[in-house]
ChimeraX commands (.cxc) that place a marker at each C-alpha (Angstrom):
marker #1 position 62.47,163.05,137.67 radius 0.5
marker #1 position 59.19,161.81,138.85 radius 0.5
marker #1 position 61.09,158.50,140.02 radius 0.5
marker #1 position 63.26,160.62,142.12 radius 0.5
marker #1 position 60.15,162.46,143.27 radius 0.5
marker #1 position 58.47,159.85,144.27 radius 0.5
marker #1 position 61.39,158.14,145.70 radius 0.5
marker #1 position 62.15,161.32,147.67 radius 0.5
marker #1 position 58.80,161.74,149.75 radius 0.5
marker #1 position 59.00,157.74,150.19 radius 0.5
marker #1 position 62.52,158.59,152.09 radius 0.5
marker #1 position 60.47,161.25,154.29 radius 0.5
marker #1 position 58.07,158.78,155.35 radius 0.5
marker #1 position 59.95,156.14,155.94 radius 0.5
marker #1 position 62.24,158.64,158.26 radius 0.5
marker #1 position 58.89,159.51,160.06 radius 0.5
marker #1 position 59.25,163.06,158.52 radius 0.5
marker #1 position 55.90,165.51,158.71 radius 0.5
marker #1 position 54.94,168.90,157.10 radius 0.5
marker #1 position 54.76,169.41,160.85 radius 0.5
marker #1 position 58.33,169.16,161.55 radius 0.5
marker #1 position 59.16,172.41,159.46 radius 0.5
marker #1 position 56.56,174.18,160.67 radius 0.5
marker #1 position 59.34,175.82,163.19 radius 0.5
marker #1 position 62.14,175.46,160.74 radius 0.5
marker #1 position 64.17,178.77,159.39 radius 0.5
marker #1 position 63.61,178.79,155.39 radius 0.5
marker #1 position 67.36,178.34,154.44 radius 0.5
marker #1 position 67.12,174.96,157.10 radius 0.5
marker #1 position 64.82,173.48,155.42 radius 0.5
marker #1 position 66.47,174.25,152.05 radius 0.5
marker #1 position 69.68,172.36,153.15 radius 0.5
marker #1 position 67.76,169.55,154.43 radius 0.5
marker #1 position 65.73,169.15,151.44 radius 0.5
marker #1 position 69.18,168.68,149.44 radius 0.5
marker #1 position 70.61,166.61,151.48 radius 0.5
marker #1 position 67.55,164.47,151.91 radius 0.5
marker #1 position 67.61,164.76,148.03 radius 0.5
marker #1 position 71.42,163.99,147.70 radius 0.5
marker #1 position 70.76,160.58,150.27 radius 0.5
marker #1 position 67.77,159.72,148.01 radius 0.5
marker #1 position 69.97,159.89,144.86 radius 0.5
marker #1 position 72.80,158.45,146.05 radius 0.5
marker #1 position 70.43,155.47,147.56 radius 0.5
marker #1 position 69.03,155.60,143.93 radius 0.5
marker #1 position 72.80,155.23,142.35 radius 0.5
marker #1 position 73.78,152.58,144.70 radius 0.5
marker #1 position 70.56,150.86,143.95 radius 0.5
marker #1 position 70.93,150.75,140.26 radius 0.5
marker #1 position 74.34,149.84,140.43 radius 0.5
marker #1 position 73.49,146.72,142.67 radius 0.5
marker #1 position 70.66,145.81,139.98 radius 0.5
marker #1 position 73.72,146.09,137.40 radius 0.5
marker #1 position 76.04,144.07,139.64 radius 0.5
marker #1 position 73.17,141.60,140.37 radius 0.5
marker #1 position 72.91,141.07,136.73 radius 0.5
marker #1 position 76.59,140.60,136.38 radius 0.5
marker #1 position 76.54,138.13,139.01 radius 0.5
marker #1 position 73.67,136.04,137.66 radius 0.5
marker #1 position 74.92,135.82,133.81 radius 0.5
marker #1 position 78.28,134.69,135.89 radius 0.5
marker #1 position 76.17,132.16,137.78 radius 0.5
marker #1 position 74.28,130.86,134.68 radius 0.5
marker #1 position 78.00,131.22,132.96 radius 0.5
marker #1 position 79.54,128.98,135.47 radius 0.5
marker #1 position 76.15,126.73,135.27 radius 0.5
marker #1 position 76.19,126.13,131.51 radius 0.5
marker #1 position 80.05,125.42,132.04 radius 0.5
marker #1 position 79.47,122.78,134.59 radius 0.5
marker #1 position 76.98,120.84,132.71 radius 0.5
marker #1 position 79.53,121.37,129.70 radius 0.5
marker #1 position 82.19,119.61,132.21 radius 0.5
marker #1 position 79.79,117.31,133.32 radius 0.5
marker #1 position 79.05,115.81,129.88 radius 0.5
marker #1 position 82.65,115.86,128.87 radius 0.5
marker #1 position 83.55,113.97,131.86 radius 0.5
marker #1 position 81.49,111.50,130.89 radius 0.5
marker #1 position 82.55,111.30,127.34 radius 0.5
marker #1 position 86.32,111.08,128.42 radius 0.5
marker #1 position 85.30,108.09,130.71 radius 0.5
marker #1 position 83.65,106.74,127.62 radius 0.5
marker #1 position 86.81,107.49,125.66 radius 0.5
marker #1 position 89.33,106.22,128.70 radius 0.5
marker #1 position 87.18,102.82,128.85 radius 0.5
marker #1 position 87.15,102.33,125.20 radius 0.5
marker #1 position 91.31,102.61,124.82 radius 0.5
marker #1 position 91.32,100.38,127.66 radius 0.5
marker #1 position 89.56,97.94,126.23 radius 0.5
marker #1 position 91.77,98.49,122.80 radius 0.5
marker #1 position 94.79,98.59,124.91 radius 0.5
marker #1 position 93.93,95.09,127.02 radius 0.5
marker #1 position 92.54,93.82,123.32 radius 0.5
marker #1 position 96.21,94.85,122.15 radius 0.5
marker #1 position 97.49,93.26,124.55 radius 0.5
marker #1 position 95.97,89.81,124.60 radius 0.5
marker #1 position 96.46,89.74,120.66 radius 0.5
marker #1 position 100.65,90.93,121.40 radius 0.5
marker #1 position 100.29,87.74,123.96 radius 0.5
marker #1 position 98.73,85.42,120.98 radius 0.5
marker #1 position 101.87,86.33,118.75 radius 0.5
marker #1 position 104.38,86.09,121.09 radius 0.5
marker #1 position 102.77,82.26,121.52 radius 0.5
marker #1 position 102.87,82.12,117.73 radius 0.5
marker #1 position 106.42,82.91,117.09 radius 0.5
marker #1 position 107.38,80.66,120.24 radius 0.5
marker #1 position 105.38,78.06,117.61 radius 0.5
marker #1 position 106.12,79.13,114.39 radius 0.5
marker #1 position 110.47,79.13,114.40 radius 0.5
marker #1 position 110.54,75.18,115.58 radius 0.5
marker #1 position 107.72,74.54,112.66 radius 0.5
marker #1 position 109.89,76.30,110.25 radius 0.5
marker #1 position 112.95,74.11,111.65 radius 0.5
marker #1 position 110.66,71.23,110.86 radius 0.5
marker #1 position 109.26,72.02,107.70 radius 0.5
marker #1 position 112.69,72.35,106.22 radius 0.5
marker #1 position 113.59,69.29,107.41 radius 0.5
marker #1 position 110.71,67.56,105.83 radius 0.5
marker #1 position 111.52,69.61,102.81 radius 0.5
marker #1 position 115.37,68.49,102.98 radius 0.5
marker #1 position 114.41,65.10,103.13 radius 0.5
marker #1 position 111.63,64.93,100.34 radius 0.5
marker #1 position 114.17,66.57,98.11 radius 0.5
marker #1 position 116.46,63.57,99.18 radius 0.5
marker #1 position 114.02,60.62,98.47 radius 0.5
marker #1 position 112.71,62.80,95.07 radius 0.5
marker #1 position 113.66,62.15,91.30 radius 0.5
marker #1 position 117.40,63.44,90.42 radius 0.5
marker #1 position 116.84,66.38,88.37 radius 0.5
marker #1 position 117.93,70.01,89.01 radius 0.5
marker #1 position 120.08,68.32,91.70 radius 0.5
marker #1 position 122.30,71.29,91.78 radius 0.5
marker #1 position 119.57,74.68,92.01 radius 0.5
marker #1 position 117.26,72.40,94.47 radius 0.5
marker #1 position 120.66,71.88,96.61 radius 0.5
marker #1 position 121.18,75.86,96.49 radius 0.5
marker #1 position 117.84,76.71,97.57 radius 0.5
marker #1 position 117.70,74.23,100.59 radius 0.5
marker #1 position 121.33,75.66,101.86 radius 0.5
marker #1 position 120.26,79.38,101.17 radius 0.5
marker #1 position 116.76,78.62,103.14 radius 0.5
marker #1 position 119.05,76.75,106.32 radius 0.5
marker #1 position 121.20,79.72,106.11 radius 0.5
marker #1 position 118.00,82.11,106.60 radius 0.5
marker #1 position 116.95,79.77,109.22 radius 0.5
marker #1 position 119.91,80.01,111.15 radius 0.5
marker #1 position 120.34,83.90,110.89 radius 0.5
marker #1 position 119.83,85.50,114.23 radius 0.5
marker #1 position 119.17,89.18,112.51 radius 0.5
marker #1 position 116.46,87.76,109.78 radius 0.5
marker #1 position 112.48,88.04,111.02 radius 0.5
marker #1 position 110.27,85.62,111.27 radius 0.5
marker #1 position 108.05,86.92,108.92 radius 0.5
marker #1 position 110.99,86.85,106.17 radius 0.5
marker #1 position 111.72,83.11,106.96 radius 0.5
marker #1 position 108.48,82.26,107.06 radius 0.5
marker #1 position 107.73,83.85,103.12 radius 0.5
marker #1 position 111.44,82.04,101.93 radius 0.5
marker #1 position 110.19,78.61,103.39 radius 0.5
marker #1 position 106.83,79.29,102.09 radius 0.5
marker #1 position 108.04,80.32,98.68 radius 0.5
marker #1 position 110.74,77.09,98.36 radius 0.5
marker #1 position 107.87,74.93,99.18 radius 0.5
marker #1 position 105.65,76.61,96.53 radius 0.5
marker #1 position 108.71,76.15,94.22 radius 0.5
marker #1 position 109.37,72.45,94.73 radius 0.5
marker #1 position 105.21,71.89,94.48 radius 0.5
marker #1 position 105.33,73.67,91.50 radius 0.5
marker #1 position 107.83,70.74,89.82 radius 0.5
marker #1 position 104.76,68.22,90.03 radius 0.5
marker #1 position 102.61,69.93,87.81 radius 0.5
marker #1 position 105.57,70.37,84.95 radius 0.5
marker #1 position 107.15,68.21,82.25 radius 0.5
marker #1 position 110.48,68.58,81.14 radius 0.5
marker #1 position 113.64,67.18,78.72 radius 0.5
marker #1 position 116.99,67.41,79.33 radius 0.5
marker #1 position 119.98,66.34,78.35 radius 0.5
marker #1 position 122.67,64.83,80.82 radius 0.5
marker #1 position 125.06,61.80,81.79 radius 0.5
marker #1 position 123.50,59.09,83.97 radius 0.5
marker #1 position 125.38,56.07,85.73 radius 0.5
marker #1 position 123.98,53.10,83.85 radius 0.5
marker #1 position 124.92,49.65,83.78 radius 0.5
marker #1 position 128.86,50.20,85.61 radius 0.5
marker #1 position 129.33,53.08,83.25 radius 0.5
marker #1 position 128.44,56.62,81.71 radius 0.5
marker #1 position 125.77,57.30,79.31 radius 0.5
marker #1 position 125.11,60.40,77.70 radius 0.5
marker #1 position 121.26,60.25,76.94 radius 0.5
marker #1 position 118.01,62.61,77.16 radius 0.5
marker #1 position 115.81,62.78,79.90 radius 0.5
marker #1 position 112.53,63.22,80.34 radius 0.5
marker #1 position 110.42,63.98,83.88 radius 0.5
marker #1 position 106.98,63.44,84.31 radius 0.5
marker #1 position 106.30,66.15,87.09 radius 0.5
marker #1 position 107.73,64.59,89.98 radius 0.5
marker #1 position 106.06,60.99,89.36 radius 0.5
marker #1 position 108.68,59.26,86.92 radius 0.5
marker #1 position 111.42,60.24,85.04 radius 0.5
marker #1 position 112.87,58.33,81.86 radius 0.5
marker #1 position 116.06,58.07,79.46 radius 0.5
marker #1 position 116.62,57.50,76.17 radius 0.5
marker #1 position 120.26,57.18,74.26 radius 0.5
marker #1 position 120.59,59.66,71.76 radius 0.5
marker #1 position 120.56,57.26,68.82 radius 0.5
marker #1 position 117.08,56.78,70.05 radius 0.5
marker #1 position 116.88,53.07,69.95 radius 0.5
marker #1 position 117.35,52.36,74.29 radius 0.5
marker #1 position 115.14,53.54,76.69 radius 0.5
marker #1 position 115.03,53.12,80.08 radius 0.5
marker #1 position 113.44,54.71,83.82 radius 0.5
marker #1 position 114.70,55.93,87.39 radius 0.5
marker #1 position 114.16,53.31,90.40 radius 0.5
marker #1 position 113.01,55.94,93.13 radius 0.5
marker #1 position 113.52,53.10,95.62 radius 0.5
marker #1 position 116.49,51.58,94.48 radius 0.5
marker #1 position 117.73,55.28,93.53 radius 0.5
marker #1 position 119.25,53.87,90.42 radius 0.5
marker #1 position 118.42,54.08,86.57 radius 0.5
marker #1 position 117.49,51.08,84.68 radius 0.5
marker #1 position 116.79,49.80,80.93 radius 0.5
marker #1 position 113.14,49.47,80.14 radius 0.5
marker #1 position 112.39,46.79,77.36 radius 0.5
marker #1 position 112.53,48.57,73.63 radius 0.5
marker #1 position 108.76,48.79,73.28 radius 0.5
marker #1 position 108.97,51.69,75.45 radius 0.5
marker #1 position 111.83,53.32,73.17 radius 0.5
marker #1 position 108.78,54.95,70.97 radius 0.5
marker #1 position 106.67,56.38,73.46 radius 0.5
marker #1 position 109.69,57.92,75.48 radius 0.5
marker #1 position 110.05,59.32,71.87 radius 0.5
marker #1 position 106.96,61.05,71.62 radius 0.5
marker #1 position 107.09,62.18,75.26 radius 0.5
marker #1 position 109.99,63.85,74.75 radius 0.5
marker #1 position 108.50,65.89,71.89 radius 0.5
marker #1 position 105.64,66.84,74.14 radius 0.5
marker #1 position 107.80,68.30,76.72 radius 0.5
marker #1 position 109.72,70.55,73.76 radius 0.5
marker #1 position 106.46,71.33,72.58 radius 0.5
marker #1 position 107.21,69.63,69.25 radius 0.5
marker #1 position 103.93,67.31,69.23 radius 0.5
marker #1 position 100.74,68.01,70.92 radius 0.5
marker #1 position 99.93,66.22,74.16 radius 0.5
marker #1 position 98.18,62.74,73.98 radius 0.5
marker #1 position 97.95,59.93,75.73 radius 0.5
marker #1 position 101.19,57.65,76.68 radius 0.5
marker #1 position 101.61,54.07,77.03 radius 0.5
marker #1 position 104.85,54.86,79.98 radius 0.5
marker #1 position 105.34,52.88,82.68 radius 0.5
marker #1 position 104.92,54.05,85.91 radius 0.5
marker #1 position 106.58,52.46,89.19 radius 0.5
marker #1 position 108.30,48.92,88.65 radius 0.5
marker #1 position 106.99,48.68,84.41 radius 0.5
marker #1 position 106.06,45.52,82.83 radius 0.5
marker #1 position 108.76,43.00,80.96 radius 0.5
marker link #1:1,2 radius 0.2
marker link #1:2,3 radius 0.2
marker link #1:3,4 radius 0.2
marker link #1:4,5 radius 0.2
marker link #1:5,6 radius 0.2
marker link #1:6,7 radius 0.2
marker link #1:7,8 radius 0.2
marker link #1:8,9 radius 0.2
marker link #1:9,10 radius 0.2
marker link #1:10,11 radius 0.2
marker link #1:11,12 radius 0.2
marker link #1:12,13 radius 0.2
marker link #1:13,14 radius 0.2
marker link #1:14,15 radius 0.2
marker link #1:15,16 radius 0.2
marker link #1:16,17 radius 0.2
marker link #1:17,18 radius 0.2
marker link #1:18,19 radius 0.2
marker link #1:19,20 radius 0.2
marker link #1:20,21 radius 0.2
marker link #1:21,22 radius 0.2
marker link #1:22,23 radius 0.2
marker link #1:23,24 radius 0.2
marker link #1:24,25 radius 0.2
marker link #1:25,26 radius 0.2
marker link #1:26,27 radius 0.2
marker link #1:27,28 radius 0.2
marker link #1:28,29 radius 0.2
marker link #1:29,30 radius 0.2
marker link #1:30,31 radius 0.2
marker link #1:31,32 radius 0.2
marker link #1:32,33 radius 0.2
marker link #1:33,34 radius 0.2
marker link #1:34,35 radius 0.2
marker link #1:35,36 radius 0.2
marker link #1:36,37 radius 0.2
marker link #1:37,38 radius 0.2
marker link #1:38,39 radius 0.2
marker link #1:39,40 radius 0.2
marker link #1:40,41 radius 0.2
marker link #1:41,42 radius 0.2
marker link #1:42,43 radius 0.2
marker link #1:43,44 radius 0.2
marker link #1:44,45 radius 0.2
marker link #1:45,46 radius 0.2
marker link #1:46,47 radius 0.2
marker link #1:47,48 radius 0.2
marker link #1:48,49 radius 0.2
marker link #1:49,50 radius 0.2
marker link #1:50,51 radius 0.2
marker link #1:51,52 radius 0.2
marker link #1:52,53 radius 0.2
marker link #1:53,54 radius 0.2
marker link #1:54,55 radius 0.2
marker link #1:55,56 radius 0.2
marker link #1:56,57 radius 0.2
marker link #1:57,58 radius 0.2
marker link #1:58,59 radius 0.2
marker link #1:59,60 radius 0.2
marker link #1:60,61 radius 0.2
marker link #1:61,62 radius 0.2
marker link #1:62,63 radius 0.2
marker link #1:63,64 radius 0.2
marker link #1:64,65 radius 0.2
marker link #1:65,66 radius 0.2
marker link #1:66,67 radius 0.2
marker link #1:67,68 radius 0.2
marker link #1:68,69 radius 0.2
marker link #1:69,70 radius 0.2
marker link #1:70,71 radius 0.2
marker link #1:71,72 radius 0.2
marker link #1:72,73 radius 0.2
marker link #1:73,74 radius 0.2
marker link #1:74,75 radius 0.2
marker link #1:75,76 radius 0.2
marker link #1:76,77 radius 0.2
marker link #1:77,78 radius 0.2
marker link #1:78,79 radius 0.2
marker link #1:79,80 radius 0.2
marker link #1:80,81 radius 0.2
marker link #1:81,82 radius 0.2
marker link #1:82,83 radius 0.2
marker link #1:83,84 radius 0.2
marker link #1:84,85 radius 0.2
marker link #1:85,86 radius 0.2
marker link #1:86,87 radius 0.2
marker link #1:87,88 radius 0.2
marker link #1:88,89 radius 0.2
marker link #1:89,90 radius 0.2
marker link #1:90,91 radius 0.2
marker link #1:91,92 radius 0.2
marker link #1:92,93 radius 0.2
marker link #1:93,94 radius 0.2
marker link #1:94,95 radius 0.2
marker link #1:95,96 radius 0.2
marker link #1:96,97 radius 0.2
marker link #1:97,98 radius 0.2
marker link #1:98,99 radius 0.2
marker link #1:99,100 radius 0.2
marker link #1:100,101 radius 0.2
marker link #1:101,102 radius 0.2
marker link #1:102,103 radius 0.2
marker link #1:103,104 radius 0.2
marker link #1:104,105 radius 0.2
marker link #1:105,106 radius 0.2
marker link #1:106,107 radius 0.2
marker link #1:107,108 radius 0.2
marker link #1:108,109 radius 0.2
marker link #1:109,110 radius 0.2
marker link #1:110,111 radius 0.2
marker link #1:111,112 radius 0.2
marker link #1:112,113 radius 0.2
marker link #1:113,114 radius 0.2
marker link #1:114,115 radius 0.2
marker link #1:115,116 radius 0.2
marker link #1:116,117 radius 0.2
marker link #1:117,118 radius 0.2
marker link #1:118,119 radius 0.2
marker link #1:119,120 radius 0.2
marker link #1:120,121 radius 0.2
marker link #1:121,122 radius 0.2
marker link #1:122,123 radius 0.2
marker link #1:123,124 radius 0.2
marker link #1:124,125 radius 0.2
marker link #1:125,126 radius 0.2
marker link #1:126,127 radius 0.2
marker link #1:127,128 radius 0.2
marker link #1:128,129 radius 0.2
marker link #1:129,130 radius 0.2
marker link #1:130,131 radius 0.2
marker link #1:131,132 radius 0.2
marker link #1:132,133 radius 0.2
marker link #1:133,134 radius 0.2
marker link #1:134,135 radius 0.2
marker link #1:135,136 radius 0.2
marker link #1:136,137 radius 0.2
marker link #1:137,138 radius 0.2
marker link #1:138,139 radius 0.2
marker link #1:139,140 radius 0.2
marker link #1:140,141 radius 0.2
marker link #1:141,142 radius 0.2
marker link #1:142,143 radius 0.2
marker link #1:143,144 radius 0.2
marker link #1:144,145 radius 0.2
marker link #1:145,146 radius 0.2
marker link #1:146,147 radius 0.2
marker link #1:147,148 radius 0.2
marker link #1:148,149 radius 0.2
marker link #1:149,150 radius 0.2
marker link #1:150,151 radius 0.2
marker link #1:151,152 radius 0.2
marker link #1:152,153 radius 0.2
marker link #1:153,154 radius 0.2
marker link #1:154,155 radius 0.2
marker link #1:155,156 radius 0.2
marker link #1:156,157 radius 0.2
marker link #1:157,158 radius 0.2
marker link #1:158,159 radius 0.2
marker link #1:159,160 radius 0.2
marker link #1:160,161 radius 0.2
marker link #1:161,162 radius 0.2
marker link #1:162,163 radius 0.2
marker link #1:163,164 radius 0.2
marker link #1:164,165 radius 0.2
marker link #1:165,166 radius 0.2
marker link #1:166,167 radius 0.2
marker link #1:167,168 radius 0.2
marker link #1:168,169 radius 0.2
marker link #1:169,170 radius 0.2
marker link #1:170,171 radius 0.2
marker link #1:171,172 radius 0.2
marker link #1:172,173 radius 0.2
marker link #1:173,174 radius 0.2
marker link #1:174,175 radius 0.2
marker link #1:175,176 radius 0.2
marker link #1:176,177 radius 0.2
marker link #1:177,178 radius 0.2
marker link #1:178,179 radius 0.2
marker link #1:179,180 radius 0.2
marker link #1:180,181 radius 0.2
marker link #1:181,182 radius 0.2
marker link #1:182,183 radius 0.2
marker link #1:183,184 radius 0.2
marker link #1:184,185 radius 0.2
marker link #1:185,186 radius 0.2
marker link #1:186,187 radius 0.2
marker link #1:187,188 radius 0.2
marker link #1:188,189 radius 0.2
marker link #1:189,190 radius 0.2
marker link #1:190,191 radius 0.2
marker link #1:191,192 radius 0.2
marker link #1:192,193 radius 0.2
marker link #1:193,194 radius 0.2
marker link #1:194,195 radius 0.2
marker link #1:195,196 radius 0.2
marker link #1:196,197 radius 0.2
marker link #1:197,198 radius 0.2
marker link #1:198,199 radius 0.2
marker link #1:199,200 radius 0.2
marker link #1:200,201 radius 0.2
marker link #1:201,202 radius 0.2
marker link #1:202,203 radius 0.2
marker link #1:203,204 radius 0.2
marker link #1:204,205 radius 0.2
marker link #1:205,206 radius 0.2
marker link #1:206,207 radius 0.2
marker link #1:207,208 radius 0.2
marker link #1:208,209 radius 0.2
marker link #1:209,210 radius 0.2
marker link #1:210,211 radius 0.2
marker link #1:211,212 radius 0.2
marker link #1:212,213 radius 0.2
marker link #1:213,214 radius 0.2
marker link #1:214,215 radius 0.2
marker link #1:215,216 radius 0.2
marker link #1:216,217 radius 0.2
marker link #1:217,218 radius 0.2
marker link #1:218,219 radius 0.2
marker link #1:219,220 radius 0.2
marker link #1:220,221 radius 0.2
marker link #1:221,222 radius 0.2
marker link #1:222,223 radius 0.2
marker link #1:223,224 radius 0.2
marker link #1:224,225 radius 0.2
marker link #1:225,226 radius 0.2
marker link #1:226,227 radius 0.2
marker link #1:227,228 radius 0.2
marker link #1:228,229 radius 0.2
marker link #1:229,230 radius 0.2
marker link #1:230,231 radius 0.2
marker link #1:231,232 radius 0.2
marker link #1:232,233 radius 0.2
marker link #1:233,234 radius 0.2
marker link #1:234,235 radius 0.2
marker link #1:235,236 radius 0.2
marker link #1:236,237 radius 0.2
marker link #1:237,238 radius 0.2
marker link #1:238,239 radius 0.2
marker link #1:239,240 radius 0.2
marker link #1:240,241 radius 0.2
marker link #1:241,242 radius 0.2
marker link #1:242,243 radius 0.2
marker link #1:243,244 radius 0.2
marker link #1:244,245 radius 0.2
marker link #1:245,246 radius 0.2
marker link #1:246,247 radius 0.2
marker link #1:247,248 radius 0.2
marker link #1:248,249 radius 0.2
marker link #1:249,250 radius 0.2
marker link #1:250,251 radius 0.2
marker link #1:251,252 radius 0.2
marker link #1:252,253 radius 0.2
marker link #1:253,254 radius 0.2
view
């Protein structure tokens, strides 16, 4: 009330209002001005607190819409961070999809090659498990060849003959088999030295003889070697421990 009051004789001086200017004014006049002058002063009152409350409004909307643009501001920045860092993984993707392209372009004529090599080792190699070696190099040509297999699944089967046929030279073994010797058939044992030398002996145990790689044809070996060939065979059954053999290896001794 004493806001109003005050806000009330503010509005009659600001209008230029005096005590004077009543002076000559009926009673019930001057009532009706004093409300209305009081009805303009509170109505100036509401519409000034409702433009404090609107002002208000306004600035927690402008500190609102500030907040939110620093807000957009630093995720702008972020995204550009994000944007430039999957463009460098994409162009990095890219480059390394450009390096395997080159390596496949490679990789299928190597394969071609290495069987080839392979092919031909297992040509020019001792003559034992003639017939699985000659499966494996026709199933690995037939992978080769096939349009629908990938080039990571040719690559593991050459890989994995290659570890197969390395894995002969570390390996001794006897068997038991007919060899072309001497214009005819003899049915001896045979033992291989890994992939180094391979030897015969007739089963009555008294002949003994060794495979020519060069020649690729078996020959007799004088009868001193008849023992040892003996004991090497009982090595590779695991009949006798391993020692040390007096066996000739390349063209042997008369």
């Amino acid at each position: 009330m004493k806001i109003r009051l005050i806000f009330f004789l503010c509005f009659f001086l600001s209008a230029g209002w005096s005590l004077c200017a009543f002076s000559d004014t009926p009673p019930t006049d001057l009532q009706k001005k004093i409300e209305n002058a009081i009805r303009q002063g509170q109505a100036s009152q509401s519409k000034a607190e409702a433009w404090t409350k609107q002002r208000e409004t306004y600035l927690n909307e402008i500190r609102e819409l500030k907040n939110r643009k620093r807000w957009l501001g630093h995720q702008q920045n972020k995204y550009q961070i994000y944007i430039q860092k999957q463009q460098e993984t994409l162009a990095e993707l890219e480059r390394k999809k450009k390096e395997t392209e080159k390596i496949k372009m490679s990789l299928e004529p190597f394969l071609d090659e290495l069987f080839t090599r392979l092919e031909e080792s297992v040509k020019k190699d001792l003559p034992f498990l003639s017939e699985e070696r000659q499966k494996r190099l026709q199933f690995l040509k037939d992978s080769l060849d096939n349009y629908h297999l990938g080039l990571d699944e040719k690559t593991r089967r050459v890989l994995e003959a290659l570890q197969v046929e390395a894995g002969y030279g570390g390996t001794v073994e006897k068997t038991e088999g007919t060899i072309p010797l001497e214009n005819r058939s003899a049915q001896v044992n045979i033992f291989r030295l890994g992939r180094v030398a391979m030897f015969y002996q007739s089963l009555d145990g008294k002949h003994a003889g060794w495979f020519d790689r060069e020649k690729r044809q078996w020959k007799p070996l004088p009868d001193k070697y008849a023992r040892e060939i003996s004991r090497a065979l009982e090595i590779a059954e695991k009949k006798r421990t391993p020692e040390l053999l007096d066996l000739p290896i390349g063209s042997p001794e008369p």
